[in-house]
Legacy VTK file of the C-alpha trace (Angstrom):
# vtk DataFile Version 3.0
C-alpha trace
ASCII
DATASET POLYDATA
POINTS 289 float
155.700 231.146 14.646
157.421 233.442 12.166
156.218 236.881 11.384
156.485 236.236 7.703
153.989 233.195 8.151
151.655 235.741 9.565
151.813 237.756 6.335
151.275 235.325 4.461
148.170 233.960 6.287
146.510 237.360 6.125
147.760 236.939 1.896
146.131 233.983 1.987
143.199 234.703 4.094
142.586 237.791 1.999
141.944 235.498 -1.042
139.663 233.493 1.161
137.771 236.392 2.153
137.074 237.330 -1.142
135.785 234.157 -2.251
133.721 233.732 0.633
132.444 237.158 0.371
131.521 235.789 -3.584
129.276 233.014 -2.461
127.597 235.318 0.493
126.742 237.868 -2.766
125.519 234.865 -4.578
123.676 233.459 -1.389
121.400 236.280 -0.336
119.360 236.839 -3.055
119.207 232.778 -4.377
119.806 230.776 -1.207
122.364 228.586 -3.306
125.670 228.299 -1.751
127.727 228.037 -5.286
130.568 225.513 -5.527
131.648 226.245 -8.823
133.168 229.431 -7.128
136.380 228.405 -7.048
136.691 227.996 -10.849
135.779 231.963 -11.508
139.279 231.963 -9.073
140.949 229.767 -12.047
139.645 231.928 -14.433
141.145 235.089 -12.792
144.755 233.084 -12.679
144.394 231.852 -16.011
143.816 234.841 -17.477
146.568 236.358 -16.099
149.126 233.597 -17.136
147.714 233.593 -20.637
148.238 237.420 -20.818
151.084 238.390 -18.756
153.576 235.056 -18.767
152.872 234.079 -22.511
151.649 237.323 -24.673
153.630 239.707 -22.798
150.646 242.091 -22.928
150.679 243.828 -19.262
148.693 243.600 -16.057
146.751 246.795 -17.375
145.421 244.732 -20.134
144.594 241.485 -17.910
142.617 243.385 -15.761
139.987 244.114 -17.887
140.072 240.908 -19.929
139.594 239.156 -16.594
136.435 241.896 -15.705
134.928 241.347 -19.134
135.606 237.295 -18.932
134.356 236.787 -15.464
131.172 238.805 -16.087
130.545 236.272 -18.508
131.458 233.407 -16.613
128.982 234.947 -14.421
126.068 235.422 -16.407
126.848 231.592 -17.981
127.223 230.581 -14.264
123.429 231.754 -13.173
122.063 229.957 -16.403
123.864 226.482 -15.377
122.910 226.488 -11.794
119.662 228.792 -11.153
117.839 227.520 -14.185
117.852 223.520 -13.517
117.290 224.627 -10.122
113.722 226.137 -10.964
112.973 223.485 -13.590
113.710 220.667 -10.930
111.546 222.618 -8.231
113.984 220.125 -5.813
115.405 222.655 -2.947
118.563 220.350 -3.353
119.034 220.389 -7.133
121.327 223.310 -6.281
123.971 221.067 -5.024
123.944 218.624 -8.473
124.061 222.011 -10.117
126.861 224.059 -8.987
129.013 220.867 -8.404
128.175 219.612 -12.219
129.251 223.279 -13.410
132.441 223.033 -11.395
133.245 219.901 -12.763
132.824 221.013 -16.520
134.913 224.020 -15.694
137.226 222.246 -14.238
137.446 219.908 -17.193
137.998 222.737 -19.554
140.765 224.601 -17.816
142.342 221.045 -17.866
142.240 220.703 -21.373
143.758 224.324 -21.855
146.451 224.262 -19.806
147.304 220.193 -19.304
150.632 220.632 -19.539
150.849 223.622 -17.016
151.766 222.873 -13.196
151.296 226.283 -11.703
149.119 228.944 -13.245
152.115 231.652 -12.149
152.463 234.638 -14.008
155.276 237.640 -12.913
153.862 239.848 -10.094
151.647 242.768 -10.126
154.730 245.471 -8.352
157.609 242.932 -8.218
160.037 242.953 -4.839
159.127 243.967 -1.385
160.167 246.127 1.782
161.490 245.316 5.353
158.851 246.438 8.215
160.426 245.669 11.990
162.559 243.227 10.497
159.611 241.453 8.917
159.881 240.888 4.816
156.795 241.774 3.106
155.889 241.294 -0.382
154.478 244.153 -2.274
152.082 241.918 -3.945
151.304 240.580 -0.898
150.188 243.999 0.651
148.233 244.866 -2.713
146.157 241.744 -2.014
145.509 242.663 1.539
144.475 246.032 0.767
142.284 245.134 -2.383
140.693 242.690 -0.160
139.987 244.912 2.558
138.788 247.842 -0.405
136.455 245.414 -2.294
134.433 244.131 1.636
133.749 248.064 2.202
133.127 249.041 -0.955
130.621 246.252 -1.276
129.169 247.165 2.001
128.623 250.416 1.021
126.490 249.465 -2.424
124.685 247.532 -0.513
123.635 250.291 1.995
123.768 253.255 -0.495
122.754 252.282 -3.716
119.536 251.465 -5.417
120.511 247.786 -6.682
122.106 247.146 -3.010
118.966 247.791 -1.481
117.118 245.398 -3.929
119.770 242.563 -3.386
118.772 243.206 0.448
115.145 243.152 -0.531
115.411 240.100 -2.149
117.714 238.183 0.442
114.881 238.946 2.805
111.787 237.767 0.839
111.911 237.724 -3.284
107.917 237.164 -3.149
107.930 239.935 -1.309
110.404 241.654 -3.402
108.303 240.585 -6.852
105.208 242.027 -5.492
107.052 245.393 -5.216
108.506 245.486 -8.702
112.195 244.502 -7.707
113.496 242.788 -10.962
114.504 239.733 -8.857
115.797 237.685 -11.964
117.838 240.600 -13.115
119.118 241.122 -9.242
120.335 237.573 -9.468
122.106 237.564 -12.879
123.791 240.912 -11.191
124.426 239.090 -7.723
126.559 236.198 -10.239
128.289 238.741 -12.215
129.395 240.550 -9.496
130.624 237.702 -7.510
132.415 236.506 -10.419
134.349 239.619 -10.973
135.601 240.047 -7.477
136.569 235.847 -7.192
138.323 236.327 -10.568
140.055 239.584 -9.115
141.048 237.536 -6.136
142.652 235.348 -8.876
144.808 237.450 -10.463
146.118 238.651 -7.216
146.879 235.488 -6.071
148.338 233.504 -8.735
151.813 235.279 -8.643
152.004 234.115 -5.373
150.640 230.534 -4.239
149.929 227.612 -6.089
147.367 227.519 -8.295
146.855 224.819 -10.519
144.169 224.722 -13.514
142.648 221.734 -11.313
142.320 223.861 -7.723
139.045 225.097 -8.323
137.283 223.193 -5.531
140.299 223.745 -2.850
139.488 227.186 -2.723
136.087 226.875 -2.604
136.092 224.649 0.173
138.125 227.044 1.770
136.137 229.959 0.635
132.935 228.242 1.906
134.449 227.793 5.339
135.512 230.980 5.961
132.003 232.262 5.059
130.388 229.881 7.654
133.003 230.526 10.505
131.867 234.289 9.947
128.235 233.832 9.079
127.192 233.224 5.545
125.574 236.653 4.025
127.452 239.074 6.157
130.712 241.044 4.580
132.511 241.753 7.714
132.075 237.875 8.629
133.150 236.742 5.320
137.058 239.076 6.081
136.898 237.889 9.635
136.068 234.192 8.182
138.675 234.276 5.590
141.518 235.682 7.856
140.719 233.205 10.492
140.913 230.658 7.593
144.265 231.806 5.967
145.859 232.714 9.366
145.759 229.352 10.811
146.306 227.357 8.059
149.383 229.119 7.323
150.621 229.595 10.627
149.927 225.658 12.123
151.480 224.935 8.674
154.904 226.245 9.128
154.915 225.620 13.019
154.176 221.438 11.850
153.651 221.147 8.752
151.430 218.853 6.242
148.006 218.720 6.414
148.067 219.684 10.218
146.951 223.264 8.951
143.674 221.866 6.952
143.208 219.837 10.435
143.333 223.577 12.737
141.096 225.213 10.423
138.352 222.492 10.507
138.944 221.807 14.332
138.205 225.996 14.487
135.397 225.331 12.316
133.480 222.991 14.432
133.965 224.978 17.973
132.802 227.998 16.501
129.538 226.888 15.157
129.271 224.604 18.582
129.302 228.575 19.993
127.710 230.359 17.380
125.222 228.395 14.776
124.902 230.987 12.512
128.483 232.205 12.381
130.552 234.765 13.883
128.223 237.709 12.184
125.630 235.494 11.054
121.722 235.994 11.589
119.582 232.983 12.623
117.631 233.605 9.227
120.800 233.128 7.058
121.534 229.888 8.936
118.660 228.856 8.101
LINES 1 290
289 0 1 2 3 4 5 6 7 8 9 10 11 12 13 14 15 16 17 18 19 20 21 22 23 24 25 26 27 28 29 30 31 32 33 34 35 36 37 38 39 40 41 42 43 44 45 46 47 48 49 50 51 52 53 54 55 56 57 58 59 60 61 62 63 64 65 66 67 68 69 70 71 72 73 74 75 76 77 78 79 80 81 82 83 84 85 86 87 88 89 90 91 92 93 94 95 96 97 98 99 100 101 102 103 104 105 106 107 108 109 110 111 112 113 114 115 116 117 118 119 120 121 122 123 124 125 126 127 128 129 130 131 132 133 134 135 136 137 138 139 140 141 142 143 144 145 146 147 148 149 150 151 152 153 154 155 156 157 158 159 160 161 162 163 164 165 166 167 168 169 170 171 172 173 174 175 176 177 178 179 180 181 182 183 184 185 186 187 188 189 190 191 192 193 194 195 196 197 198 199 200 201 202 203 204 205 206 207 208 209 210 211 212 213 214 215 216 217 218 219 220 221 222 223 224 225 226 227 228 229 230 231 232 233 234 235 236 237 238 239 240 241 242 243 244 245 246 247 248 249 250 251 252 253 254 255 256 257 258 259 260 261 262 263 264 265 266 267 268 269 270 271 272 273 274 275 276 277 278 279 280 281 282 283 284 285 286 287 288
C-alpha cells in the first residue's frame, strides 16, 4: 500500500462525500434518495471542459457558470422527480422518477459530447509538492479541503440559520412543519438547488483528475449513495466519514490487486457495517427508516 494511493483515496473519497452529502440535503426534507445525482456531477465536469479546455475562458469564469447552471439543474431536478411523485401518491414513484431523470440527462450529455472520452479539462493550481517523501497534487489537496469546508459550512446553516432550521423542521415532520408556516415547497426547491451546486462543485474539482466520462453519471451516484448509507443517510459528518471510507478502500484494494477487487471491498464494508449499525455509522433509527 503506497502513500500516494492513500491520497488519492481521500481525493476520491472527498468527491464521494460530497455527493453523498447532496442526496442527505435532498433526503431530509423529501424522503427521496435522488439517483439522478450523479448527473449534476457531469454537469460540474462538463462545464468545466466546455469553458476551460475549449473556450479558454478561466476557472474564475467556470465557477460561476457551473453555480448558475447547477441551480438550475436543481430547480428542473425537483420539478422532474417531486412533482410525479405527488401526482402518483405511490411512496415508490420516487425511484421511476429520479432514475427516468438520470437517464434523460444522461442521454443529453451523450449527445453533447459523443465524441469525448474523458470530460478532462487543465487543473485548477497545476503541479504539486513533496510531503515525507509522499507526492501530492495541489488539486488534489484543494479537493480535500473544499470537501472538508463545504460538510462544516453546511453544518453550520443548518444549526445557525433560519432556512437550516426549517430544512430540520421539515426532515422531522413537514405536516408539522406546514402547520407552523415553514414554506415546505420552497424548503425543498432550496434543499435541490443547494445539493446541486455543491455535486456540480464536486465536479469541477474532480474532472482534472479522474475519469469522468459524459456517461458516469450513475457510477458516482452509486458510490455517492453508499457512502451516505455506510455513514447514515441525513447526517453530514456520516456522509465525509462515508465517502472517505468509500474512496479510501476502493483506491487502496485497487492498487494493492487491482480490477474490480476495489468495488468488491467497498460493498463487502458495506454489508458488515449495516450488519453492526442499521442506520449507519451516524445515522438515527428515524432516517433509516
Amino acid at each position: 500500500m503506497s502513500p500516494e494511493a492513500i491520497i488519492d483515496g481521500l481525493f476520491a473519497g472527498s468527491v464521494y462525500a460530497l455527493v453523498a452529502l447532496a442526496l442527505a440535503i435532498v433526503f431530509q426534507p423529501t424522503r427521496i434518495m435522488n439517483f439522478a445525482q450523479g448527473e449534476v456531477l457531469i454537469l460540474g465536469a462538463a462545464v468545466a471542459y466546455q469553458i476551460v479546455a475549449l473556450e479558454k475562458m478561466g476557472w474564475a469564469v467556470a465557477l460561476v457558470v457551473t453555480i448558475v447552471a447547477a441551480a438550475l439543474m436543481g430547480v428542473l431536478m425537483e420539478r422532474m422527480i417531486v412533482l410525479p411523485v405527488r401526482l402518483s401518491g405511490s411512496r415508490y414513484a420516487w425511484i421511476i422518477a429520479t432514475l427516468a431523470a438520470a437517464l434523460i440527462f444522461q442521454s443529453l450529455f451523450n449527445l453533447g459530447y459523443f465524441d469525448v472520452d474523458a470530460l478532462r479539462p487543465d487543473p485548477v493550481v497545476a503541479g504539486g509538492f513533496e510531503l515525507a517523501g509522499v507526492s501530492v497534487e495541489w488539486q488534489e489537496l484543494l479537493a480535500i479541503v473544499v470537501a472538508l469546508a463545504v460538510m462544516a459550512g453546511y453544518d453550520l446553516f443548518l444549526r445557525r440559520s433560519v432556512y437550516g432550521r426549517a430544512i430540520r423542521a421539515t426532515a422531522h415532520s413537514s405536516d408539522t412543519s406546514v402547520l407552523m408556516g415553514i414554506p415546505v415547497q420552497r424548503i425543498v426547491v432550496i434543499s435541490f438547488v443547494i445539493a446541486a451546486v455543491i455535486t456540480a462543485i464536486a465536479g469541477l474539482l474532480a474532472a482534472p483528475v479522474i475519469f469522468i466520462a459524459p456517461a458516469t453519471g450513475l457510477i458516482f451516484t452509486i458510490k455517492g449513495f453508499t457512502a451516505a448509507v455506510i455513514g447514515g443517510v441525513g447526517s453530514p459528518r456520516g456522509a465525509l466519514i462515508g465517502g472517505m471510507i468509500v474512496g479510501l478502500l476502493d483506491t487502496v484494494v485497487r492498487s494493492m490487486v487491482g480490477g474490480t477487487v476495489g468495488n468488491f471491498a467497498v460493498f463487502a464494508a458495506l454489508a458488515v457495517i449495516l450488519i453492526v449499525f442499521p442506520s449507519g455509522l451516524f445515522g438515527k433509527p428515524m432516517e433509516a427508516h
